[in-house]
C-alpha positions in Angstrom: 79.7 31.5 46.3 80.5 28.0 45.5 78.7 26.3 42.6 75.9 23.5 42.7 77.2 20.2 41.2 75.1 18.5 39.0 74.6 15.8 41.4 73.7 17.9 44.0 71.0 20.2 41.6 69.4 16.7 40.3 68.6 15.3 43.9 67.3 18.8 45.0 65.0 18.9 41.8 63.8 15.8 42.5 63.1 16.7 45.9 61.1 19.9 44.9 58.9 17.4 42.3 58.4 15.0 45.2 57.9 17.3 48.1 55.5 19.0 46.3 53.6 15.7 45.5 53.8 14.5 49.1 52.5 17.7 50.8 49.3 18.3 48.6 48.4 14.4 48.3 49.6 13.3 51.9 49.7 15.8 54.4 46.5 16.8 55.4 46.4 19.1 58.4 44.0 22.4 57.9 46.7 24.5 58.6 48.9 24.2 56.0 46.4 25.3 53.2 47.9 25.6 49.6 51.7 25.3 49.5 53.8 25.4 46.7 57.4 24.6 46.6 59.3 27.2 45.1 63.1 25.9 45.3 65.1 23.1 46.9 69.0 23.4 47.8 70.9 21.1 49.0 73.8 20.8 50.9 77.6 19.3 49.4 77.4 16.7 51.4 73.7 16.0 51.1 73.3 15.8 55.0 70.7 19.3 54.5 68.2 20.2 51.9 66.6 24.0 52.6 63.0 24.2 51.0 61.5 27.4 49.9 57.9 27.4 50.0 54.8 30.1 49.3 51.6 28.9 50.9 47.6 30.4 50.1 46.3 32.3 52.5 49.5 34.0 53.0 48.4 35.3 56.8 49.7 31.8 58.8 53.0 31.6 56.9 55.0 31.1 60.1 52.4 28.5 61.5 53.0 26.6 58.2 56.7 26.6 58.2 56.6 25.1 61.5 54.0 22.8 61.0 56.0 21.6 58.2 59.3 21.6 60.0 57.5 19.3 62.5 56.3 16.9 59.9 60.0 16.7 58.1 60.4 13.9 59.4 57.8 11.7 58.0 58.7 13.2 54.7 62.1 12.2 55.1 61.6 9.0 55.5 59.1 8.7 52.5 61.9 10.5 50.6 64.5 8.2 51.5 62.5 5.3 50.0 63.1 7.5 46.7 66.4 9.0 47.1 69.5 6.3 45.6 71.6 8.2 47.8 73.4 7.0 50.9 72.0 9.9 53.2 68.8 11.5 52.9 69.0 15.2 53.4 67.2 16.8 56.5 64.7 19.1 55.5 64.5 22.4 56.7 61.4 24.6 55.3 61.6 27.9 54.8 59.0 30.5 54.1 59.7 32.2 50.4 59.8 35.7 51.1 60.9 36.7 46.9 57.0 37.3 46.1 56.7 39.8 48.7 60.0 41.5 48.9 59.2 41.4 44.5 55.8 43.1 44.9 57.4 45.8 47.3 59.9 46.6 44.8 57.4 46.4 42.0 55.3 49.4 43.6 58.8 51.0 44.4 59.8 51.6 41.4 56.4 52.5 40.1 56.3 55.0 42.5 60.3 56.0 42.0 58.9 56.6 38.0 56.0 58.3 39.2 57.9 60.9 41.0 60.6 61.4 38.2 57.6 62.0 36.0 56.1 64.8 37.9 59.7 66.0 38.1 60.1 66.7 34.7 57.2 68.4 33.9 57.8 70.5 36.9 61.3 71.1 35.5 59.6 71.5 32.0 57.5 74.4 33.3 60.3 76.1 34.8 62.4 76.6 31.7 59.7 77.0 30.0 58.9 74.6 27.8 56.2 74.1 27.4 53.9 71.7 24.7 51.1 73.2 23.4 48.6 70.7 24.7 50.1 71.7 28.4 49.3 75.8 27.3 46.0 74.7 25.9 
């Protein structure tokens, strides 16, 4: 995997600061809701910028992602007012999938402990030993 350049991590930070100001003050269609933007990357050449977003309720996700896919274009042009750069990336939004794929593995693992757990003492009980609070 090739490494951000500075450059590129600046613009896509500013972005992410920017984006984020624009969609809660400017964009006001009920079916976005509460969006927060999570990450920005940007292309080498600056010609794409990927947004990763998280959005409250979490039920319409895909009908936000493409109501704000259809409105990247006014955002691009506020951004380019912004932007010193010669190109202003296209923005293509993206719902953030890490809180959900991190609250899977959360419960995962708490389950993959619980079992290992019961495991033991079942293991325990068959060598027999035993604690006394377990024969009392």
């Amino acid at each position: 995997m090739a490494r951000e350049s500075s450059r590129g991590r600046k613009v896509a930070d500013l972005i992410q600061r920017e984006l984020a100001i624009l969609i809660q003050r400017e964009i006001k269609d009920p079916r976005i809701g509460m969006v927060t933007v999570n990450e920005v990357t940007v292309s080498r050449d600056l010609a794409f910028a990927d947004v990763y977003f998280t959005v409250l309720p979490a039920g319409n996700t895909r009908e936000v992602e493409d109501t704000l896919n259809q409105a990247s274009g006014f955002m691009r042009t506020y951004l380019s007012k912004i932007l010193s750069t010669r190109i202003t990336p296209r923005l293509r939004f993206h719902y953030d999938t890490t809180l959900d794929t991190g609250g899977y593995m959360d419960k995962a693992i708490d389950r993959a402990l619980a079992e290992d757990r019961v495991r033991r003492v079942d293991d325990d009980r068959e060598d027999g030993n035993f604690s006394e609070e377990e024969n009392g």
